[in-house]
N, C-alpha and C positions, 0 to 999 in steps of 0.2 A: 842483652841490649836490644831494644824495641828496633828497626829501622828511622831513622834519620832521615835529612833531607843534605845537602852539600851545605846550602847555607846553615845550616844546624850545626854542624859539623867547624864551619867558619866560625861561629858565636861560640861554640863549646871551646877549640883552640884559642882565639883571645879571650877567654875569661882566665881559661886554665893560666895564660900567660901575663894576667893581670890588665889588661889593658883594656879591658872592662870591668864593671861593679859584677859584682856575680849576684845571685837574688838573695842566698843565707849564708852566712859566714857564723859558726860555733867556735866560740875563740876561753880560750881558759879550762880547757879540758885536757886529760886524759887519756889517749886512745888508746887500745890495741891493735898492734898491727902482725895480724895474723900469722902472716908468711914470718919474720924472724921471732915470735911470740916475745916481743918487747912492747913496753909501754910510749908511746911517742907523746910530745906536746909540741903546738903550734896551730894554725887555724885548719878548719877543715871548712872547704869553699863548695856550693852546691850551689849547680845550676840547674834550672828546669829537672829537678829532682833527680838529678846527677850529682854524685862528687868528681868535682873537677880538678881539686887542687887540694894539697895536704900537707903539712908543715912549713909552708911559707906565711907570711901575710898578706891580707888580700881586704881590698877594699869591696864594700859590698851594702847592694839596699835595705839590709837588716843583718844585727848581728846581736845574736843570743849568748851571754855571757854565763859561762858553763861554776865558776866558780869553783875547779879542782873537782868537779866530779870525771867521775870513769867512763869512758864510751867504749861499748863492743858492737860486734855487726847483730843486724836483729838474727833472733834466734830461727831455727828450721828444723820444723819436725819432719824428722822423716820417713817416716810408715803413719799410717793415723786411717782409724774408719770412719769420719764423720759422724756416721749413725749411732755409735756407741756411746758417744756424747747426750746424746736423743734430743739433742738440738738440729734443726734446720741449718744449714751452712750460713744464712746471715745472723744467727742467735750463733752461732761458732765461733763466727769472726768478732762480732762483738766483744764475746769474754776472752779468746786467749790472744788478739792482738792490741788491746793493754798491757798486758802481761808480758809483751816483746816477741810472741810468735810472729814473725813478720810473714813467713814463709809455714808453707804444710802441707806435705806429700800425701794426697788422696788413695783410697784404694776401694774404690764404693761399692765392690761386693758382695756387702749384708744385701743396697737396695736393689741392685743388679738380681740377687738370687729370689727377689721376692717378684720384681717388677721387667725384669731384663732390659731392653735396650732404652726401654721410656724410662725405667729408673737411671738408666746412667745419664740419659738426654737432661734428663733434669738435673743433675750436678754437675753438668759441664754447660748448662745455662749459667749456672750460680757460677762458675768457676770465670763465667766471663766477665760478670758482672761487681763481684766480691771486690772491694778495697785491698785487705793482704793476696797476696800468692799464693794461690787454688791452683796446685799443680796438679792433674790425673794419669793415674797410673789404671792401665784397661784389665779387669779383672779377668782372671786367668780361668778360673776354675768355678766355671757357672753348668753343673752343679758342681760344690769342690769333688764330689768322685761317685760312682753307680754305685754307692751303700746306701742312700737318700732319696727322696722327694724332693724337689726343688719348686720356685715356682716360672722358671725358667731354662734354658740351653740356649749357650752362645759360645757360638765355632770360631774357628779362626776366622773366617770370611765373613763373621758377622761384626769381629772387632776389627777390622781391615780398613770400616768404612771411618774411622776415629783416627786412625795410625797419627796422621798428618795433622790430626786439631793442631792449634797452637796453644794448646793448654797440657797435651797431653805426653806425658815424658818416653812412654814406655808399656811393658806388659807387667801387670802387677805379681805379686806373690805365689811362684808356683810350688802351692799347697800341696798337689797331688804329685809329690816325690816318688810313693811308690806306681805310680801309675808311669812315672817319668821311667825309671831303674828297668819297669816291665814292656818299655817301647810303646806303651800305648800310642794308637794312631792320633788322637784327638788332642794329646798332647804333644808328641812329637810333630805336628802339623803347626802346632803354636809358635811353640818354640824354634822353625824352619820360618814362620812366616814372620817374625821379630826379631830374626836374630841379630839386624842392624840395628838394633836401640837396646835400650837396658831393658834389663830384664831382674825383677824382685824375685829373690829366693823364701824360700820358709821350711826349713830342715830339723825338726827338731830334731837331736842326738842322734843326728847323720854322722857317719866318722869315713874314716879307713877310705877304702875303694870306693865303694858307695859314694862317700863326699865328690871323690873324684873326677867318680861318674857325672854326679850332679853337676860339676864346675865346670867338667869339660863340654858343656852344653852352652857355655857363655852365659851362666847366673852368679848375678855378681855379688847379693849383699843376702844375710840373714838375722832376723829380728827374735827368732825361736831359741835360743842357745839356751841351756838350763848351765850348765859349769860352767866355771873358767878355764876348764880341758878343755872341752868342747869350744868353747869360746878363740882359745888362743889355736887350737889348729885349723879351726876356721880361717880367722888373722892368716896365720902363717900360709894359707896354700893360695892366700888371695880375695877370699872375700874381706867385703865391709862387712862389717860386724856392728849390728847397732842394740844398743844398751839400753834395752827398754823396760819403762815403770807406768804397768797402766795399772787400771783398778783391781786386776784380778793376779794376774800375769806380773810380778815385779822380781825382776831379775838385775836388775842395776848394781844393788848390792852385791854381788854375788859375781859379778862380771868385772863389776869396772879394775880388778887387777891390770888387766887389759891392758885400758887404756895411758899411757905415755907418752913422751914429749915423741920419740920416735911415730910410733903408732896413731898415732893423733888421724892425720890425713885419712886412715881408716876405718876409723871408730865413728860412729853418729849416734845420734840421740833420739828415741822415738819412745810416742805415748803409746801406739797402738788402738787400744783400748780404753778409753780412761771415761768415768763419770763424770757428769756435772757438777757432783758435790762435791767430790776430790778438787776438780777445775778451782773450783769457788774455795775451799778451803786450803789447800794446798799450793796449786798451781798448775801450770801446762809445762811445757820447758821449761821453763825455769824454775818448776819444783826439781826437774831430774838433775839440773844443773847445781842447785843448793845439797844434791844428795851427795851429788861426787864431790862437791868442795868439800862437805864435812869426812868424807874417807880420805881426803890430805893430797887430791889431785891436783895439780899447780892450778890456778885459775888460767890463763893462756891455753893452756893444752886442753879443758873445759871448755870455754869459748872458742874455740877453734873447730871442736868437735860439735858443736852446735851452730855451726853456720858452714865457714867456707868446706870444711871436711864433706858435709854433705852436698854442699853447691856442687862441688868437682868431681862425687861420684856418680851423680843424675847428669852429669854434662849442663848444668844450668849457667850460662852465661853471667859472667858480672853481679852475683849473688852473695853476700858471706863475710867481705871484707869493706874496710876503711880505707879504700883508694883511690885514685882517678879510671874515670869510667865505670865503677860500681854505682850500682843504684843507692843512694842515700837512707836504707833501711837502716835505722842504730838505734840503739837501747841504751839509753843515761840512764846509770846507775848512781845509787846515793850511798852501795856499802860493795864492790866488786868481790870480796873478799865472802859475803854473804849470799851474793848474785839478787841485792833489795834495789827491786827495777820502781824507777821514779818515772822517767816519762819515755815515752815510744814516740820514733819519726820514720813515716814512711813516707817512700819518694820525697823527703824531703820535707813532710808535712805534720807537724805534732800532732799528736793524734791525742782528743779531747774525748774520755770516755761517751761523755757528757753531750756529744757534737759530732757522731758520728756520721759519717755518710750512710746514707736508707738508702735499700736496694730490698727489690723482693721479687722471689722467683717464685711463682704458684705449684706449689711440691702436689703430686699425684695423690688423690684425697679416696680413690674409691676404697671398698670395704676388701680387704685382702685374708680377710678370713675365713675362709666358705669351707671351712670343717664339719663335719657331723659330731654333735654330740655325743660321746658313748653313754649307754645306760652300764646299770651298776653290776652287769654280767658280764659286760667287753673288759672291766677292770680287774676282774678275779683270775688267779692263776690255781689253777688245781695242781695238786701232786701226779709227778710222773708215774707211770705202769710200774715202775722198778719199783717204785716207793722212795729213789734216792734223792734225798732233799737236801744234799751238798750241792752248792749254786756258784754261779759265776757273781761276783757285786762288784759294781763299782764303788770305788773309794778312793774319796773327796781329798786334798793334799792341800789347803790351806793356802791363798796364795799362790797359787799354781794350776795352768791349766791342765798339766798331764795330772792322769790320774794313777790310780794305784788298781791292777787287778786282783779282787780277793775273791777266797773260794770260803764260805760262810755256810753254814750249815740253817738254812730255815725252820721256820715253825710252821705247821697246819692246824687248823682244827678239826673236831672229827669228822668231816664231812669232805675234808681231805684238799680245806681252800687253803694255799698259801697267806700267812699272818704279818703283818707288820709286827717288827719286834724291837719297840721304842725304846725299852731300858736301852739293848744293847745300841739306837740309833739307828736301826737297819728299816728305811722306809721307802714305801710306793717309788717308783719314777714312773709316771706315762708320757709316750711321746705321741701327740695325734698329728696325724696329714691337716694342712689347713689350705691347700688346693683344689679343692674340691672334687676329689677321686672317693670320698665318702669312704675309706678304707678306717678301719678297728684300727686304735691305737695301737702302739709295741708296748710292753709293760717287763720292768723288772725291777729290779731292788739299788738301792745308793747305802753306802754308809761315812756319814761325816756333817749332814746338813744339820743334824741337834735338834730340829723340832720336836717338842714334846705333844704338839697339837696340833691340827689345822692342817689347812696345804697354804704353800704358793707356786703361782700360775705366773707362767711370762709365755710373748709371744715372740720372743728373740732367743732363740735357739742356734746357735753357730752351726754350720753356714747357712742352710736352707730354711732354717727360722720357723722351724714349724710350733706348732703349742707344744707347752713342755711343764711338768708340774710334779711337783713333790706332795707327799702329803700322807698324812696319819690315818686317813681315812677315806673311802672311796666317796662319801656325799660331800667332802669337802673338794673335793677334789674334780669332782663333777662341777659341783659349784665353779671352782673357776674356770674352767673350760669354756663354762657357758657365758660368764659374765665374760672374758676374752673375746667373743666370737661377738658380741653384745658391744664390746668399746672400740672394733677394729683394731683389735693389737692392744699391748700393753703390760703392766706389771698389776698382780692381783693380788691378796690374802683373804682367805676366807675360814671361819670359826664358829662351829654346829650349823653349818649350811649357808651362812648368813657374811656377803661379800664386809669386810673389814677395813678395808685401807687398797687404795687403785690408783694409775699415773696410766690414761689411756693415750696410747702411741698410733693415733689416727692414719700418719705419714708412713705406710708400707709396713704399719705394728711395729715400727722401729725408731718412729720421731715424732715430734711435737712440734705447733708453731705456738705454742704457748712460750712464755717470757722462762730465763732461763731462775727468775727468783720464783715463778710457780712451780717452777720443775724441782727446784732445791725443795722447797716445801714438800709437796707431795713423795717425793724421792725420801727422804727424812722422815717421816713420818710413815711409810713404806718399811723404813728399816727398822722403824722404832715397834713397828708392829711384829716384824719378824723374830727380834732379837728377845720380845714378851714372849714368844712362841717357844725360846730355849735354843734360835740358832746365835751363835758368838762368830762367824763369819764376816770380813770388813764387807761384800760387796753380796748379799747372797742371790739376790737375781742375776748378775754376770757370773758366778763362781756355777750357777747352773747351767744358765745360757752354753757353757763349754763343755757341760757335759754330753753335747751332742754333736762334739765336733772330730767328725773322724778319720782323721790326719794328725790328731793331737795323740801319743801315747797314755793309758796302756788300753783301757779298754772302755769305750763310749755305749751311748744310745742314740740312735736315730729312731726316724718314724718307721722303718725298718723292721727293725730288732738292735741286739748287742752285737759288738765291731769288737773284735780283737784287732786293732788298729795295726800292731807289728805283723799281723800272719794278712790286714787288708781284709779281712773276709768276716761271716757271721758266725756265734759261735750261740749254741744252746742257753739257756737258764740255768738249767742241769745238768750234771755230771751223767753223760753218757744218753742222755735224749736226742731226739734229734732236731735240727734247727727248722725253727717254724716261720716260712714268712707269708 
């Protein structure tokens, strides 16, 4: 709750107690009420975009007659990157607070690692200005860890001067677990200097001791869980556990055993990662919400877990529920049992897709891509001295950021260059610096992307976001690189040399202030060109993007070299070579 004045305080009292009209009165409805997960009917009275009063009757200067529909509290994401949307936060707000996102827990570390503190100034512009709740969470792990390039470092004492925003809840997702286990100083400095506010965990397939380690640092929630083992001993030793379905990343299935009427209070619901075509075609929260009704979870214990569950784990005041003193965020639904969202009210206010409030924040437009081209000898890998051409590959797992480490036996030709070997799928990855350190890209092998031709090029690359590109052939692959560096960021395809299909991400190579139906376009036709190519992937520039993320198991690429992410450290190409950086 915002601060008050005494006499506010007087007006909100007599209304609640009827002895004034209140401003909205929703009468003929539905509710749920959270705390006992029953359905109540009677009016629900708003004032000054307050609910003041609930199952009584109340007179009032308007009253919206609900007709037997269903009211829950608006929904709340709670992990989510902005940037991964590649929308601008007011094209964000736009499409999923329709949708009933009332609420949406930031963690702006894509723009953070490209722009640092001017990327973050800039989404806690927007966060003041935004209609829904733009909560931020201060990115922990800029770079996420010294395997990378970034195009930024930011220390504890750099996020200190943020602590106290009033938008800002806490320290975001600390990524670098094994940096944490190892006492690193840069992180143990963090985690000392926050340890009075929440703190976002990101563990994947942390267990045993180790988990314990991590908890007993005061990290409270994780969104990385692959099982429902891992899931439930999470639960059980005290984290929140949130049940996330983004575009790449979708583990909801697979989780939600979880969640239950017990459990509920710490279970949440998070996109993470999610596209705009998904947005558009599916949904925001409330597609995760329609996933867990169809696996046969009571709706109450659904709804609960999408709102007040996460209000009370971030400590957000009067968020989440349908009662006196909560903000009047709610979501009229036409089918509850379906989660088919009819109309959205924030503070109190129906929200008219149509009649939105305009707000615009001038997002940092310079060119953030100051890479050196490679030419087509920086991309060749020759055969080691040994002659042993059994290799480390990374391998793609569908739906999943972790990868799979395989050991694959290459081809050369006589000259002794390492071959793409497209029957079998096994193609190019390069990763280039786009910081402008003019450093030779890292190059090694993927298997799972399916192109039969061509490359694609993106300039979101998890975390540090440097160029990243697949590809059948080194002049395609060149090819994008260049036209990358040429659009300031972006998604590329290119086919015998010649760019084929592009969505340029002018905003940090990570976002667009383009309309979010140009971005559907271009995005779709993007995919439509990649899947002509032979890849059968749902998302394949984000399913890339992660493979360069190295805190994700098992075995990544950075601009670097290749991460054996479980050993933390770089490992060869080759069996028994030594590591080149």
């Amino acid at each position: 709750m915002k601060r008050i004045t005494k006499s506010q305080f007087e007006t909100r009292i007599d209304a609640a107690r009827g002895l004034k009209p209140v401003d909205l009165v929703l009468r003929g409805s539905k509710w749920l009420d959270v705390f006992s997960g029953n359905w109540r009917e009677g009016d629900i009275a708003i004032n000054e975009g307050v609910i003041v009063g609930v199952g009584e009757k109340y007179d009032a200067k308007r009253i919206v007659s609900l007709n037997g529909r269903y009211l829950v509290p608006g929904f709340i994401d709670s992990h989510v990157h902005v940037e991964s949307t590649l929308m601008v936060p007011e094209e964000f707000e736009a499409t999923v607070l329709p949708r009933g996102t009332t609420s949406a827990i930031l963690d702006p570390h894509e723009i953070t690692n490209v722009l640092g503190l001017e990327g973050l100034r800039y989404i806690l512009q927007c966060s003041e200005q935004a209609q829904m709740d733009l909560f931020i969470m201060l990115s922990s792990c800029v770079p996420a860890t010294h395997l990378e390039t970034s195009g930024a470092k930011l220390t504890a004492q750099d996020l200190l001067e943020f602590k106290n925003h009033p938008k800002v809840l806490g320290l975001a997702e600390m990524m670098n677990y094994p940096g944490l286990l190892r006492k690193d100083p840069d992180v143990i400095e963090k985690i000392f200097e926050f340890q009075d506010v929440h703190i976002d965990g990101h563990a994947p397939t942390l267990r045993g001791k180790d988990l314990n380690a991590y908890l007993a640092c005061g990290i409270k929630t994780c969104h990385e869980s692959i099982t429902q083992p891992e899931a439930q001993e999470k639960l059980e030793r005290g984290m929140q556990v949130m049940l996330r379905e983004g575009s790449v990343a979708k583990n909801l299935k697979e989780l939600v055993g979880i969640l239950t009427p017990f459990s509920s209070p710490f279970v949440s619901l998070a996109t993470d990662d999610r596209n705009p075509v998904d947005i558009l075609d599916e949904g925001h929260i409330d597609y995760l919400i329609k996933l867990a009704l169809k696996k046969g979870v009571s709706p109450p214990v659904v709804y609960r877990s999408a709102s007040l569950s996460t209000a009370q784990c971030f400590g957000i005041p009067f968020k989440g529920a349908i009662a006196p003193s909560y903000d009047a965020d709610i979501v009229i639904l036409k089918d509850y049992k379906k989660c088919v969202v009819d109309k959205v009210m924030k503070n109190g206010i129906l929200i008219d897709p149509k009649k939105m409030k305009t707000w615009h924040v001038q997002p940092p437009l310079q060119n953030s891509m100051q890479c050196k081209i490679p030419n087509f000898s920086a991309l060749q890998i020759r055969a080691p001295a040994n002659g042993n051409l059994d290799a480390n590959v990374i391998g793609i797992i569908p739906n999943s950021i972790i990868t799979e480490s395989l050991k694959i036996k290459l081809k050369a030709d006589p000259d002794g260059v390492i071959l793409n070997d497209i029957r079998n799928d096994v193609l190019k990855i390069a990763v280039l610096e786009r910081y402008g350190k003019d450093s030779l890209p890292s190059v090694a092998f993927v298997k799972g992307m399916g192109i039969k031709s061509g490359a694609i090029g993106s300039s979101v690359g998890h975390d540090s976001h440097n160029a990243v590109v697949i590809g059948t052939n080194d002049q395609d692959m060149i090819s994008c690189f260049t036209r990358l560096k040429e659009l300031g960021g972006g998604f590329v395809t290119s086919v015998r040399g010649e760019i084929t299909s592009e969505l340029a991400l002018p905003v940090a190579g990570l976002m667009t202030q383009i309309s979010l139906k140009e971005i559907y376009t271009k995005l779709s036709t993007l995919r439509k060109k990649v899947r002509s190519l032979g890849c059968k992937l749902d998302d394949p520039f984000l399913q890339m993007a992660f493979l360069c993320l190295p805190v994700i198991p098992d075995l990544k690429i950075t601009d670097r070299g290749l991460v054996d992410v479980k050993k933390f450290n770089f490992v060869p190409l080759f069996f028994g070579d030594d590591v080149r950086l």
